[in-house]
C-alpha positions in Angstrom: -21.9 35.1 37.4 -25.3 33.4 38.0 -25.6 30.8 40.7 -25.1 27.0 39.4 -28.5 25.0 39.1 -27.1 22.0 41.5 -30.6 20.2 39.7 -28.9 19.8 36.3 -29.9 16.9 34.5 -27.4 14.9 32.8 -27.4 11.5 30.6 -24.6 9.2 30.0 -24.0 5.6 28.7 -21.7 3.6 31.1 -19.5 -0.1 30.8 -18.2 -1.3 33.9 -15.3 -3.8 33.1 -13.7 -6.6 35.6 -14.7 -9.6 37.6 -18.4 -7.6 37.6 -21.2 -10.2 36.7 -22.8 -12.7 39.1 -22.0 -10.0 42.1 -25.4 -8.1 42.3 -23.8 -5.3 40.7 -26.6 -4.7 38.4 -29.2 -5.3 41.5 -27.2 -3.1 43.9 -27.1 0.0 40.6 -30.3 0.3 40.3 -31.1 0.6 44.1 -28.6 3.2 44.5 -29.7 4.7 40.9 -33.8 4.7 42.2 -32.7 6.4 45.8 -30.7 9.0 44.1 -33.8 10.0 41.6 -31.6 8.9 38.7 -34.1 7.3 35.6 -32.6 4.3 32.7 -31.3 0.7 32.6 -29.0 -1.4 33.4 -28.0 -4.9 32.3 -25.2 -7.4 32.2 -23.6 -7.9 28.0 -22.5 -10.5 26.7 -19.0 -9.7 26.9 -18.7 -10.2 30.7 -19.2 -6.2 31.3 -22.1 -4.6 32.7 -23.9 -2.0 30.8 -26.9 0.6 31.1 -27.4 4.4 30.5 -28.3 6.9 33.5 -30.3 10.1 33.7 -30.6 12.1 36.7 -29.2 15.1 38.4 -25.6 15.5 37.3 -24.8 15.6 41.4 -26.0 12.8 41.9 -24.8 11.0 38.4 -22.0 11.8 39.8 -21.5 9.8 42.9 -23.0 6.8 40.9 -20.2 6.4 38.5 -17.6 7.1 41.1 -18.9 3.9 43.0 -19.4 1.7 39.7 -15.7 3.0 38.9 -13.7 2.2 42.1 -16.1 0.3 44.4 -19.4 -1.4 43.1 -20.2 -4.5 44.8 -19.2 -6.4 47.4 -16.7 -9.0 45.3 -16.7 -7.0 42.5 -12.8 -6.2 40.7 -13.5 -3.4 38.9 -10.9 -2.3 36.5 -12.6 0.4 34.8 -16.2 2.7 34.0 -16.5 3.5 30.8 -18.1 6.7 29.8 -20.0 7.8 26.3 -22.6 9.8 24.7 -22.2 12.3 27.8 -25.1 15.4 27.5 -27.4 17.8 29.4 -31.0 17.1 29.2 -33.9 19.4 29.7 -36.5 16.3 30.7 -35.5 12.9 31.5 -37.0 9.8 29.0 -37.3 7.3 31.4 -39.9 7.4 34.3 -37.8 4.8 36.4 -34.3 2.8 36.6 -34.5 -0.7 35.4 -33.0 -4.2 34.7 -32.8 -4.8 31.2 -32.0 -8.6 30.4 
């Protein structure tokens, strides 16, 4: 039993559903995303969700999606995060997190 690497990078693609846009949510992700060392976009869709992809330690992916899934915000109903395209990485592709419009 080797000792976990607590630096495994992860990517995932996330949508955040509810009362989410016009809140800062996408503002207030990626300052949370670029203090946490976490790399990719963010933006709002046009179906009222807000979109992105992260990459970053999977500690610290973590304790992102846990806030974008019960917290986000301030104003912010959030009813759910959705998940997809979940992986390990060995190098992350992005060199910073971003507002995609």
């Amino acid at each position: 039993m080797g000792i976990p690497d607590i630096r495994q990078l992860v990517t995932l693609d996330f949508e955040v559903y509810g009362h989410v846009q016009g809140l800062n949510l996408t503002k207030d992700t990626r300052e949370r995303c670029t203090k946490a060392g976490i790399t990719g976009w963010v933006k709002n869709s046009k179906a009222g969700t807000i979109v992105g992809k992260m990459q970053g330690p999977k500690e610290e992916v973590d304790k992102v999606i846990a806030w974008l899934s019960t917290e986000g915000s301030p104003g912010c109903q959030i009813d759910r995060c959705d998940l997809r395209n979940q992986s390990n990485l060995n190098r992350l592709d992005y060199k910073d997190f971003a507002i995609r419009f």
